[in-house]
C-alpha positions as a Markdown table, in Angstrom:
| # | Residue | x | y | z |
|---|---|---|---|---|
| 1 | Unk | 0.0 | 0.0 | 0.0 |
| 2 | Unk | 1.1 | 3.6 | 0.0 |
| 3 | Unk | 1.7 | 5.7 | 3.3 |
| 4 | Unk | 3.0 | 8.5 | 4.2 |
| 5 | Unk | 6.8 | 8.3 | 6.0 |
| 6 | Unk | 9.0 | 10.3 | 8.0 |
| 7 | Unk | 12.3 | 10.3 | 6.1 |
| 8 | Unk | 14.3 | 12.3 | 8.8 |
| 9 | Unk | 13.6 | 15.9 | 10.2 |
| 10 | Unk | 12.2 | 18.7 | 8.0 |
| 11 | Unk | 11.2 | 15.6 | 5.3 |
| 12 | Unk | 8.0 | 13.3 | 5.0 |
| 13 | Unk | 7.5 | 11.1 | 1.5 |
| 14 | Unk | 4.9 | 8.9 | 0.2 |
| 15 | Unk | 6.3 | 5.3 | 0.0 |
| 16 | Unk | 5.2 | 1.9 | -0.9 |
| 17 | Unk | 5.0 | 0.1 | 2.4 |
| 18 | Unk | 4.0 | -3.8 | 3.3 |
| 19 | Unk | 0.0 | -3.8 | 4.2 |
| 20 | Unk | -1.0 | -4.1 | 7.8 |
| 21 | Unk | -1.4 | -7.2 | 9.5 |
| 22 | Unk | -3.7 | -8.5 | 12.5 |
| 23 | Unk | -1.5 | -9.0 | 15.3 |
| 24 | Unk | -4.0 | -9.2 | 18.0 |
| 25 | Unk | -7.1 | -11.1 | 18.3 |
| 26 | Unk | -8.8 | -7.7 | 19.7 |
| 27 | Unk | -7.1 | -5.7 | 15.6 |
| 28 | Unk | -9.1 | -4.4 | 13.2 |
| 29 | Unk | -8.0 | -3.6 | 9.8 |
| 30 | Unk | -9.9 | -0.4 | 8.2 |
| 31 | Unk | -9.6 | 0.5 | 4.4 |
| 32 | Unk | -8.7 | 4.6 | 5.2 |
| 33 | Unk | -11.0 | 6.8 | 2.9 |
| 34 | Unk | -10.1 | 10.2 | 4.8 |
| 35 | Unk | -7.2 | 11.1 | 6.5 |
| 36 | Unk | -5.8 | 15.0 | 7.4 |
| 37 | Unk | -2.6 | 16.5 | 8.4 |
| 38 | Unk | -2.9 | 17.9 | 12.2 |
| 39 | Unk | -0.8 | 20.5 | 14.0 |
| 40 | Unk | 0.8 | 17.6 | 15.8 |
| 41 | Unk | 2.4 | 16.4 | 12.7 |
| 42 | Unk | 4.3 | 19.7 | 12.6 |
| 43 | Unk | 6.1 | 18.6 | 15.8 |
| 44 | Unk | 7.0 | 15.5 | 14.1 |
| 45 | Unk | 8.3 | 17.0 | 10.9 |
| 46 | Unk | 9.9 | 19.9 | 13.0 |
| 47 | Unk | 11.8 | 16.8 | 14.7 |
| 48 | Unk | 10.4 | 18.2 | 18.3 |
| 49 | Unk | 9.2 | 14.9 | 19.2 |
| 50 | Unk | 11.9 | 12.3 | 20.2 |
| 51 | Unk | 12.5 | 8.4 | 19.1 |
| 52 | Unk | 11.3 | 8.7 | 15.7 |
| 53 | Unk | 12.3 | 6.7 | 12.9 |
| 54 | Unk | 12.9 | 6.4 | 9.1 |
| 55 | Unk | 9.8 | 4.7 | 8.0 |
| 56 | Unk | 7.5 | 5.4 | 10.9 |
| 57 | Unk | 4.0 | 5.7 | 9.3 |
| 58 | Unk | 2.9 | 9.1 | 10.2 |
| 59 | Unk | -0.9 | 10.8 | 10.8 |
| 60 | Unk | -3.4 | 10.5 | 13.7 |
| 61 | Unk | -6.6 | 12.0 | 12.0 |
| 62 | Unk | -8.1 | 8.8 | 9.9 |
| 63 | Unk | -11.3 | 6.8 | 9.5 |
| 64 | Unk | -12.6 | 4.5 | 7.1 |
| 65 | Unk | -14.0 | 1.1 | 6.5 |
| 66 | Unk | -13.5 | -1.9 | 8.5 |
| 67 | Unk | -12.4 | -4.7 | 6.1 |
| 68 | Unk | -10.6 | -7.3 | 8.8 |
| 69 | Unk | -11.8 | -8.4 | 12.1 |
| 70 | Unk | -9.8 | -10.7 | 14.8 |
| 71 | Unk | -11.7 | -13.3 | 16.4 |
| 72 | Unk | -11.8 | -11.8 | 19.4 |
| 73 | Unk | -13.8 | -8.4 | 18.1 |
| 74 | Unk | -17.5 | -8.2 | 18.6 |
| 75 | Unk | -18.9 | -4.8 | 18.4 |
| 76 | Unk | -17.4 | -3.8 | 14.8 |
| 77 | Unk | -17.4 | -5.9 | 11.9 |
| 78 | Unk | -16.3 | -6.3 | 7.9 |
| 79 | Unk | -18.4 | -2.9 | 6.1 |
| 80 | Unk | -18.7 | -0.6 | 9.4 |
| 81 | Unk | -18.0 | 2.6 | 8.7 |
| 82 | Unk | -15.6 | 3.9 | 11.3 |
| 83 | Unk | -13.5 | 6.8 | 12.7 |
| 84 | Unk | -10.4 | 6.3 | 14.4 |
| 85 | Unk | -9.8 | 8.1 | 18.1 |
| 86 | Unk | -6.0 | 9.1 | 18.2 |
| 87 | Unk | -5.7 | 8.0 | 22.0 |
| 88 | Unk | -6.0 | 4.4 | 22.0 |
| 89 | Unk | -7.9 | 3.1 | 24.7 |
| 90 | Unk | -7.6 | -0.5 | 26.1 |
| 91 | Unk | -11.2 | -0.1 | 27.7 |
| 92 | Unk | -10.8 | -2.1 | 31.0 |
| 93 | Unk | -8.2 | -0.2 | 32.5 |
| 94 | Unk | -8.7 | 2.1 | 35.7 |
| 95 | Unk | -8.1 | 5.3 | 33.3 |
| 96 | Unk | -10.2 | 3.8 | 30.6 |
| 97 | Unk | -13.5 | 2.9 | 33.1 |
| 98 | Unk | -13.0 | 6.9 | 34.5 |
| 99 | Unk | -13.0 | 8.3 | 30.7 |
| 100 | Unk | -9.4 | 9.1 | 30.8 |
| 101 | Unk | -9.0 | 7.4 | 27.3 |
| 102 | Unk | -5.5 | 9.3 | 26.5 |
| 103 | Unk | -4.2 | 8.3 | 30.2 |
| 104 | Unk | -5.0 | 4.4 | 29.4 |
| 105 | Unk | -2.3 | 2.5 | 31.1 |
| 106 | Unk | -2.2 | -0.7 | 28.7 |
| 107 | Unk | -2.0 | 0.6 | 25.4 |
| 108 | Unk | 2.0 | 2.1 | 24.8 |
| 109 | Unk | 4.1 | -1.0 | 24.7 |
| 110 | Unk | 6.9 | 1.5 | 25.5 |
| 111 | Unk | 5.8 | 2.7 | 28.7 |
| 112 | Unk | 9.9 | 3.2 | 29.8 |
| 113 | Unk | 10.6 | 5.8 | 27.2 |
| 114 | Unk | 7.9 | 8.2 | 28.1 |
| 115 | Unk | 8.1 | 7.4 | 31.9 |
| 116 | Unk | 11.7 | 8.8 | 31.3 |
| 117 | Unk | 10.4 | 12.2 | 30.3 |
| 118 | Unk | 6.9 | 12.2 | 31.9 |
| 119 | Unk | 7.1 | 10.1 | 35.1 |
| 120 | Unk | 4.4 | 8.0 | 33.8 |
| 121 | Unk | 3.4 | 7.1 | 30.4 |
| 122 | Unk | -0.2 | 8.1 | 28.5 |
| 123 | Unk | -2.0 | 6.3 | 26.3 |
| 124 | Unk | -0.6 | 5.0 | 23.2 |
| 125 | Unk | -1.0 | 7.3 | 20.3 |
| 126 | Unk | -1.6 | 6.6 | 16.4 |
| 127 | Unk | 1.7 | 7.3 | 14.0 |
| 128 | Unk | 3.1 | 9.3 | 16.8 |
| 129 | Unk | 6.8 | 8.2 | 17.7 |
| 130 | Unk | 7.9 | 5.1 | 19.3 |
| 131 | Unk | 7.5 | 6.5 | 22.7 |
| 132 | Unk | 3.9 | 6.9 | 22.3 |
| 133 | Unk | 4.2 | 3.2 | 21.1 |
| 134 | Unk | 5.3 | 3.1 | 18.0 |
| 135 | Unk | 1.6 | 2.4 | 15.7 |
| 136 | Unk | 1.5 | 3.1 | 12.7 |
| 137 | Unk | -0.1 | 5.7 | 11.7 |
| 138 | Unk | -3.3 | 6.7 | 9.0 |
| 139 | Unk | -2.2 | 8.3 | 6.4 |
| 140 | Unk | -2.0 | 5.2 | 4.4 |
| 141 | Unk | -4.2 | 3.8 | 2.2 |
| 142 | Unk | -5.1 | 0.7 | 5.2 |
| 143 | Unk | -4.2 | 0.8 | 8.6 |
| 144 | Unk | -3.9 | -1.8 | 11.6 |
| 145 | Unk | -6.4 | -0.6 | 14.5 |
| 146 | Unk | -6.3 | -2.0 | 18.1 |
| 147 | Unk | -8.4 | -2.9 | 20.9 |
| 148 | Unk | -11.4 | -2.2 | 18.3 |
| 149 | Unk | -14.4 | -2.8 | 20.3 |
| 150 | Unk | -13.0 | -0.1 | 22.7 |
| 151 | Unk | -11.9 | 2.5 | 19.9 |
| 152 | Unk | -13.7 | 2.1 | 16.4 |
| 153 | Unk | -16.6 | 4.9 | 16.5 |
| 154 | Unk | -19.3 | 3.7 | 14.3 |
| 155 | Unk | -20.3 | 6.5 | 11.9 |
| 156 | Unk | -24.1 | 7.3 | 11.9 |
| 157 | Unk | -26.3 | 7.1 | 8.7 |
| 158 | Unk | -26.8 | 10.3 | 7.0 |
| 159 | Unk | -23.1 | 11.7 | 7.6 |
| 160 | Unk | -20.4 | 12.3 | 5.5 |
| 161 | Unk | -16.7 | 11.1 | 5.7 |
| 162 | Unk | -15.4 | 15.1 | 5.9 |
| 163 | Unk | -18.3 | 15.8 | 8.9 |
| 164 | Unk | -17.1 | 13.2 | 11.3 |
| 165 | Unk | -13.3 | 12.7 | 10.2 |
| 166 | Unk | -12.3 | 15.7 | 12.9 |
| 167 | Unk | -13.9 | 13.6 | 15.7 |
| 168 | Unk | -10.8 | 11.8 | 15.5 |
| 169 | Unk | -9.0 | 14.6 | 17.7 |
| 170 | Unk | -9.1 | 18.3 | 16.6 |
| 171 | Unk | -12.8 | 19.1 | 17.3 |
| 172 | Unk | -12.9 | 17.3 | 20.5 |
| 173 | Unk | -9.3 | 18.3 | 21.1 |
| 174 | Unk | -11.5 | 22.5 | 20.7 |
| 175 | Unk | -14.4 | 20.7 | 22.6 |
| 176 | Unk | -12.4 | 19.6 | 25.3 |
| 177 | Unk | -9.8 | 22.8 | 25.9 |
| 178 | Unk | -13.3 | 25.0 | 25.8 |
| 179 | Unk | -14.8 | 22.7 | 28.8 |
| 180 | Unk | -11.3 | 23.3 | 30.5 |
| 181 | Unk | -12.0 | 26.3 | 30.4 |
| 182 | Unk | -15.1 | 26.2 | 33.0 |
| 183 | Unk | -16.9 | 28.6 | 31.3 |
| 184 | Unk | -20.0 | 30.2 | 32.7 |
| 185 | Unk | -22.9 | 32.4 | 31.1 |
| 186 | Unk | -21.5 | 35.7 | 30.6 |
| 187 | Unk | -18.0 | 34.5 | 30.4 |
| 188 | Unk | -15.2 | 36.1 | 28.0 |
| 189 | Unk | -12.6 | 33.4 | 26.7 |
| 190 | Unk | -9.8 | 34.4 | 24.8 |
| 191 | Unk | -7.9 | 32.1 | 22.5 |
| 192 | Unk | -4.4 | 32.2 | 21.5 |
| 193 | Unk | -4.1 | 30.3 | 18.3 |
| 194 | Unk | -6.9 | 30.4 | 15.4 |
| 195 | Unk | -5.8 | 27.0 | 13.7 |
| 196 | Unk | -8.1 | 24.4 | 13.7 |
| 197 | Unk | -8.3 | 23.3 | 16.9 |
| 198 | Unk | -8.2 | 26.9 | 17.9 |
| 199 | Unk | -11.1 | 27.8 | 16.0 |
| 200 | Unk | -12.9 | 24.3 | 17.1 |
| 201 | Unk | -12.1 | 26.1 | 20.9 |
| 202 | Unk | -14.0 | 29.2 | 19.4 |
| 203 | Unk | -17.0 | 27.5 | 17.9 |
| 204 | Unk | -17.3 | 25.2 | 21.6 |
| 205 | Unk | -16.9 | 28.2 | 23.9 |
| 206 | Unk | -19.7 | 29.8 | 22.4 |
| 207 | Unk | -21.7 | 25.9 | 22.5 |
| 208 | Unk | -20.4 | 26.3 | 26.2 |
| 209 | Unk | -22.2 | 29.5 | 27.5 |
| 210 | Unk | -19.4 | 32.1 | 26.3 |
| 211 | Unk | -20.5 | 35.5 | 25.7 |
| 212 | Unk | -17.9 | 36.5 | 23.6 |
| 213 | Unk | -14.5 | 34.9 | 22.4 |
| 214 | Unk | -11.5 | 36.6 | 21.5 |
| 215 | Unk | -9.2 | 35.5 | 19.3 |
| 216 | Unk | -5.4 | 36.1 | 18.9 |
| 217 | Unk | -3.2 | 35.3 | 15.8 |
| 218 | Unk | -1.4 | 36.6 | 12.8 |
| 219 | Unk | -3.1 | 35.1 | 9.8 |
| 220 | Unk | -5.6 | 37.0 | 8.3 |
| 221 | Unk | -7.3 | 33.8 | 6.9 |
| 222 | Unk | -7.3 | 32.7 | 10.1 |
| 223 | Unk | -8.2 | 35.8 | 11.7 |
| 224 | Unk | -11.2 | 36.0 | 9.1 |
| 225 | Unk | -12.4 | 32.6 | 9.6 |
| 226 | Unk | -12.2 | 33.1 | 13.5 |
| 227 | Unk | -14.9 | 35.9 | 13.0 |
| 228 | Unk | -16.9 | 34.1 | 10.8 |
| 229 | Unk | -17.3 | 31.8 | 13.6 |
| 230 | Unk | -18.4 | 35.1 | 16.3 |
| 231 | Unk | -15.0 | 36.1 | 17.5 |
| 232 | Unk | -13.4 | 39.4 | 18.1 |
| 233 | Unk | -10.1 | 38.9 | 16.7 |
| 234 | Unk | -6.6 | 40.5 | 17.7 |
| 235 | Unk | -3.7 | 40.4 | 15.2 |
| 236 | Unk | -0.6 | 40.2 | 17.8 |
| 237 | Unk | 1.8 | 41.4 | 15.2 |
| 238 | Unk | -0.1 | 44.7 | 14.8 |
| 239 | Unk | -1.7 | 45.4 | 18.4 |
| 240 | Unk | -0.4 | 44.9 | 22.4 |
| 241 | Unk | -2.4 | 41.7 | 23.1 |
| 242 | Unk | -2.5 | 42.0 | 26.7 |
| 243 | Unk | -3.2 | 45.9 | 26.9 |
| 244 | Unk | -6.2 | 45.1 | 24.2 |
| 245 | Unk | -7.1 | 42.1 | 26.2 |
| 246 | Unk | -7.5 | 44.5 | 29.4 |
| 247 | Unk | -9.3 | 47.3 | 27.1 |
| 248 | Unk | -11.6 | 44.8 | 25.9 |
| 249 | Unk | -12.5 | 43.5 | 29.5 |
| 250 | Unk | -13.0 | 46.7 | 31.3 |
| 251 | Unk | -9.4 | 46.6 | 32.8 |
| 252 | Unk | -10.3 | 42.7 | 34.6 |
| 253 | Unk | -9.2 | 40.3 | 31.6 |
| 254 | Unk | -10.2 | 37.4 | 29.9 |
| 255 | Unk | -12.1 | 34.7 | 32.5 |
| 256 | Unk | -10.4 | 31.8 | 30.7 |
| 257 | Unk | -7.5 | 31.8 | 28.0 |
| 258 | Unk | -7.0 | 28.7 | 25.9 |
| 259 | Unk | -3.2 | 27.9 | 23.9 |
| 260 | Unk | -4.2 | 26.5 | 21.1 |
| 261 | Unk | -0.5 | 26.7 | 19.8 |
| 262 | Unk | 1.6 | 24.7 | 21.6 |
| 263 | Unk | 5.2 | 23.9 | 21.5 |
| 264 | Unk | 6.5 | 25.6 | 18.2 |
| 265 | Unk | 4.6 | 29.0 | 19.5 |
| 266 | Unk | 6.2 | 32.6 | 17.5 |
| 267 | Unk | 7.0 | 35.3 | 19.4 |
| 268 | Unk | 8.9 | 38.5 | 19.0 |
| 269 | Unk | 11.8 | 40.1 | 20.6 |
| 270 | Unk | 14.2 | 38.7 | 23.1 |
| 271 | Unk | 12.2 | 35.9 | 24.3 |
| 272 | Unk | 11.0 | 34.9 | 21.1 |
| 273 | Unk | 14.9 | 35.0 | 20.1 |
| 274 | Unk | 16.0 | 33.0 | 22.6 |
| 275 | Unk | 13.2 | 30.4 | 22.9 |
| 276 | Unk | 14.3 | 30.2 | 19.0 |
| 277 | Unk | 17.9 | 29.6 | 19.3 |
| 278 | Unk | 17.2 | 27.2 | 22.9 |
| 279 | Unk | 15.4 | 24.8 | 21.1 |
| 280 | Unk | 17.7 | 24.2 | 18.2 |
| 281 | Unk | 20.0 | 22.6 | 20.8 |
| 282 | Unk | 17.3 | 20.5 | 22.4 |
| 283 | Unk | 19.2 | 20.3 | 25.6 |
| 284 | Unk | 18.4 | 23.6 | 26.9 |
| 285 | Unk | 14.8 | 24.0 | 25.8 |
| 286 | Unk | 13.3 | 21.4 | 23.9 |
| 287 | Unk | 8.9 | 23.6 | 23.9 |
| 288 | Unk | 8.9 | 27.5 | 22.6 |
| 289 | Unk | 5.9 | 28.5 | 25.5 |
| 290 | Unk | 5.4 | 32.2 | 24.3 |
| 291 | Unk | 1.8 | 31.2 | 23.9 |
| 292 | Unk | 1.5 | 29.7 | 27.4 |
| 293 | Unk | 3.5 | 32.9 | 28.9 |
| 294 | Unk | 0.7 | 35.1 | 27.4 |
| 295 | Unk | -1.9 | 33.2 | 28.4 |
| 296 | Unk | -0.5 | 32.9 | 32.2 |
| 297 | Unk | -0.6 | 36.8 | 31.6 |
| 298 | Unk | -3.5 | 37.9 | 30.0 |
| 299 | Unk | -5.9 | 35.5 | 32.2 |
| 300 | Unk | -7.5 | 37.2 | 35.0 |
| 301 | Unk | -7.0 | 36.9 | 38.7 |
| 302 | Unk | -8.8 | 33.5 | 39.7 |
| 303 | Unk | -9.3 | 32.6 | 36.4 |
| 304 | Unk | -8.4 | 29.4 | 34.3 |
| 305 | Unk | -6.2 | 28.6 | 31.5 |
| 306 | Unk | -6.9 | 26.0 | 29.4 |
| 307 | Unk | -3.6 | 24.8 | 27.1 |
| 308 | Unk | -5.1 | 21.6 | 24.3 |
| 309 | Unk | -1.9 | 23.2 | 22.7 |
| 310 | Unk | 0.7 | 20.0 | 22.9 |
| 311 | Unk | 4.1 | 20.3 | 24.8 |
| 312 | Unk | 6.6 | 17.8 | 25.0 |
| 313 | Unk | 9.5 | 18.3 | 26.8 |
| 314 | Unk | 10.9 | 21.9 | 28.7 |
| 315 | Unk | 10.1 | 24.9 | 28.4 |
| 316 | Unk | 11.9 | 28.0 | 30.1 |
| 317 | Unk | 10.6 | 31.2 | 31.5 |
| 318 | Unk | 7.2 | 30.1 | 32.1 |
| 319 | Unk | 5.6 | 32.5 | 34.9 |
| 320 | Unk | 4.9 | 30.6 | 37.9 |
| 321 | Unk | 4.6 | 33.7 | 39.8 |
| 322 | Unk | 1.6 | 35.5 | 37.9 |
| 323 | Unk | 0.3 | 32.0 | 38.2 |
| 324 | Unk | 0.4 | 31.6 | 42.0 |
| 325 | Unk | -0.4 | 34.9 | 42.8 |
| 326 | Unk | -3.2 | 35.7 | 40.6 |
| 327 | Unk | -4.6 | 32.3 | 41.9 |
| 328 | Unk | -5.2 | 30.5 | 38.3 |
| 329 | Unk | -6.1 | 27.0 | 37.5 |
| 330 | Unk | -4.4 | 25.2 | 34.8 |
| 331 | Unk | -6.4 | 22.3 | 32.6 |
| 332 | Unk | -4.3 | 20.4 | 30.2 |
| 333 | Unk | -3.8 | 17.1 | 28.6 |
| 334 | Unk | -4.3 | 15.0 | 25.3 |
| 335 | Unk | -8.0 | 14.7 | 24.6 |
| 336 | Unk | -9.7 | 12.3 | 26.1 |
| 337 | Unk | -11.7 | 11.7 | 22.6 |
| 338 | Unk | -14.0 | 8.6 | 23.4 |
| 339 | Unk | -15.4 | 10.5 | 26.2 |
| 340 | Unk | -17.0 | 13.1 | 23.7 |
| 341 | Unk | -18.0 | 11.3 | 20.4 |
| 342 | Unk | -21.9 | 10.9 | 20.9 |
| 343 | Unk | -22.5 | 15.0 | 21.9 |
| 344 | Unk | -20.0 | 15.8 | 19.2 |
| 345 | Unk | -21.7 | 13.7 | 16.9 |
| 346 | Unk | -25.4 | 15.1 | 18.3 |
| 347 | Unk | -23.9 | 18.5 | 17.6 |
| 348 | Unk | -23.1 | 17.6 | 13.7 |
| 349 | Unk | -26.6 | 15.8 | 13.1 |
| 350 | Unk | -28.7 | 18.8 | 14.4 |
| 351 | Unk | -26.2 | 21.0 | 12.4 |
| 352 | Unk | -25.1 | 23.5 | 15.4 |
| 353 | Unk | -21.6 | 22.7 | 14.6 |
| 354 | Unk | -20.3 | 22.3 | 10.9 |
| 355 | Unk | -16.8 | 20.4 | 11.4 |
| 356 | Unk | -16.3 | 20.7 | 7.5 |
| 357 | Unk | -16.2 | 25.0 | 7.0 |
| 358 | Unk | -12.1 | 24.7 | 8.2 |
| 359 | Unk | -11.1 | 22.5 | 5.3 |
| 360 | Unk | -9.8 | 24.6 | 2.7 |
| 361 | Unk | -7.6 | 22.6 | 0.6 |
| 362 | Unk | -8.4 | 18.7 | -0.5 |
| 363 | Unk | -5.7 | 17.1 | -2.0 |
| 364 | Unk | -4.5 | 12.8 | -3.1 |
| 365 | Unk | -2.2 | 11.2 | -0.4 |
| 366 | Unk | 0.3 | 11.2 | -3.2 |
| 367 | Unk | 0.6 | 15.0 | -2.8 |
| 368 | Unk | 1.4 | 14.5 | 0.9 |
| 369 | Unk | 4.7 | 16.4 | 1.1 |
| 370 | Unk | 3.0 | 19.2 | -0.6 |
| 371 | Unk | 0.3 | 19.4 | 1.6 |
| 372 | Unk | 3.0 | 19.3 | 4.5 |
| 373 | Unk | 4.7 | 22.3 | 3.1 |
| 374 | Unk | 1.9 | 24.7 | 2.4 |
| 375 | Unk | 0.1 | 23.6 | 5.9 |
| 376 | Unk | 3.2 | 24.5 | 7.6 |
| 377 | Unk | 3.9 | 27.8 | 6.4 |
| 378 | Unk | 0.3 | 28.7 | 6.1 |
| 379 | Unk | 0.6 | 29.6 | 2.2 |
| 380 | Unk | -2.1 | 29.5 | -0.4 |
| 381 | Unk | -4.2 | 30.5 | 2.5 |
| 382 | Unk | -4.0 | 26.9 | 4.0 |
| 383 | Unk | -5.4 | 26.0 | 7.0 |
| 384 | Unk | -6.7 | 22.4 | 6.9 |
| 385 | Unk | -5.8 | 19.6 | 4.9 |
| 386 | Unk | -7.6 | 16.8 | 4.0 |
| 387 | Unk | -5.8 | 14.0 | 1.7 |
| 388 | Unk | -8.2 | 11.1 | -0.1 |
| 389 | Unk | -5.5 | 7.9 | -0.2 |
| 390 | Unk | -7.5 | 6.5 | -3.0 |
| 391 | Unk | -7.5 | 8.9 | -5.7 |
| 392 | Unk | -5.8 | 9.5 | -8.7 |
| 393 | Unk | -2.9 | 12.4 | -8.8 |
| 394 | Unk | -3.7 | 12.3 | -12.6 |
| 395 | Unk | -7.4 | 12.9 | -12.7 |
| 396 | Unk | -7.2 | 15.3 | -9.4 |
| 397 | Unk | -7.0 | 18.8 | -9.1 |
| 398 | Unk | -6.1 | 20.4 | -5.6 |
| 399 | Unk | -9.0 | 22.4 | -4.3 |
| 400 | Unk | -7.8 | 26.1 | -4.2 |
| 401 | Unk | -8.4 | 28.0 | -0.6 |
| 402 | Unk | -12.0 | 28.9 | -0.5 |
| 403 | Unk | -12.9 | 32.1 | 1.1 |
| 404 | Unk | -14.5 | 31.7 | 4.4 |
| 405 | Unk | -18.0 | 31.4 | 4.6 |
| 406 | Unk | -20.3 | 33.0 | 7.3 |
């Protein structure tokens, strides 16, 4: 089959790979008829994310139809259509019966290497690094699923591939670092980030309760899709975010702040030098938190910040004393995506939420390192990408970036 592969740092390639296997009795095999590029991936392009390897099978954001079953699966069968959680869940575990699905303590086979970094190990993760466990990943044209009566989502009647193939993680991923946000009536949430899980956090705050959402980022795509979805938008290269942030607040600040950035996070001046030439080395700072410093700063007193943006390793200048003394509460952590698939889903069916309006480019797995390259440095306007392993280069045309719709 073809799947996309991490050739070394700063490279990904489409090769021609052996198919999946069943390994377990508990596998599932699943043809993959969708599959996207996330945020995530960056990290692993970037080379931010440690013990990956030549070959490694790269993408977390797949679903499809299930075309092998082990003997031991009895909730999915040959012809479901499916999506595929990120976090794999083994189902039994004391995590897993809590609905801690990215916390599951059976599911990474390498537990050691992220208890070396973390203190204890998460869940297993799909085409994520061997210290995540090492699965390969989705953007393939078949890929090996485990522990499927605990993970494969059944896809309801009536929906299409591209309105539930973001259940896989971002739009929880937005669900999830909105409802870390604690949000009630009247609230004001700002969000650093307007990708797409930033903009998934924008459409759930409002779901939530939020009165109004504030968004911060340099895009104007992104800035313009943001308000399409109710925000008030803040370009930080143009404006002082915390001084608008204030202004905007009646001098108080934001109730919650969300980073939706993460580790690879741009900032100007000296700490956006430094955290720049820090994390080349990967000794002395391995995470670039200018996004997480804001948000520690821009939140007010007593209020919470919510980071679904991923860090991996250390980060440096990160202020713990605004933190204590302003008396914030910090909510974190890879989704927990099982957890939210039926009000996600409820959401899509009675059309308050349209998962689809962030794709603007569609393109064949086969242009994979193209779509790579423009999602990365946000040209042609890109902010979502969403590959089709099954069709043709030859009788495909990549969809241009649409303007955003109201």
């Amino acid at each position: 089959m073809k799947a996309v592969v991490w050739q070394g740092v700063g490279r990904v390639g489409v090769e021609t790979v052996p198919d999946p296997q069943l390994l377990q009795p508990t596998d599932a095999i699943v043809r993959v008829t969708k599959t996207a590029i996330c945020g995530s991936d960056l990290h692993l392009l970037d080379g931010y994310v440690p013990s990956m390897v030549h070959g490694d099978i790269v993408g977390h954001e797949f679903m499809g139809e299930v075309v092998e079953v082990g003997p031991e699966v009895r909730r999915v069968k040959v012809g479901d259509r499916v999506i595929v959680p990120f976090p794999i869940a083994c189902g039994k575990c004391w995590y897993c019966e809590k609905g801690l699905t990215s916390l599951c303590d059976n599911s990474n086979p390498n537990p050691g290497l992220a208890e070396k970094l973390w203190g204890y190990s998460p869940a297993g993760l799909y085409g994520y690094s061997h210290i995540t466990g090492g699965y390969a990943g989705g953007q393939a044209q078949f890929a090996r699923t485990v522990y499927a009566d605990a993970n494969l989502y059944k896809v309801p009647d009536g929906l299409t591939d591209e309105q539930v193939l973001f259940l896989t993680d971002i739009l929880p991923t937005g669900f999830m670092g909105a409802e870390h946000c604690q949000i009630e009536p009247g609230d004001v949430v700002a969000v650093f980030g307007c990708g797409p899980v930033g903009l998934f956090g924008i459409a759930s705050a409002f779901l939530l309760g939020a009165e109004r959402v504030i968004a911060i980022d340099r895009f104007p795509e992104r800035l313009e899709m943001a308000r399409t979805y109710g925000a008030e938008t803040i370009n930080y290269e143009e404006e002082n975010v915390f001084e608008l942030l204030k202004e905007k607040t009646g001098g108080r600040g934001p109730d919650s702040v969300m980073d939706a950035v993460g580790l690879e996070a741009q900032a100007h001046g000296f700490l956006g030098v430094a955290d720049a030439v820090k994390q080349t080395t990967r000794v002395l700072e391995s995470d670039r938190p200018h996004a997480l410093r804001a948000a520690i700063m821009a939140c007010r007193k007593g209020g919470t910040v919510s980071v679904p943006g991923v860090y991996g390793g250390l980060a440096d200048k990160i202020p713990v004393g605004a933190f204590m003394n302003k008396g914030l509460t910090m909510k974190t952590g890879q989704t927990h995506v099982h957890r939210y698939l039926d009000r996600l889903t409820g959401y899509i069916e009675r059309g308050e939420i349209d998962p689809t309006r962030i794709i603007t480019h569609r393109l064949t797995l086969d242009e994979a390192p193209h779509a790579y390259h423009i999602f990365k440095h946000k040209h042609d306007g890109c902010i979502k990408c969403v590959l089709d392993p099954w069709a043709d280069p030859a009788d495909h045309e990549p969809t241009p970036a649409p303007q955003a719709q109201g």
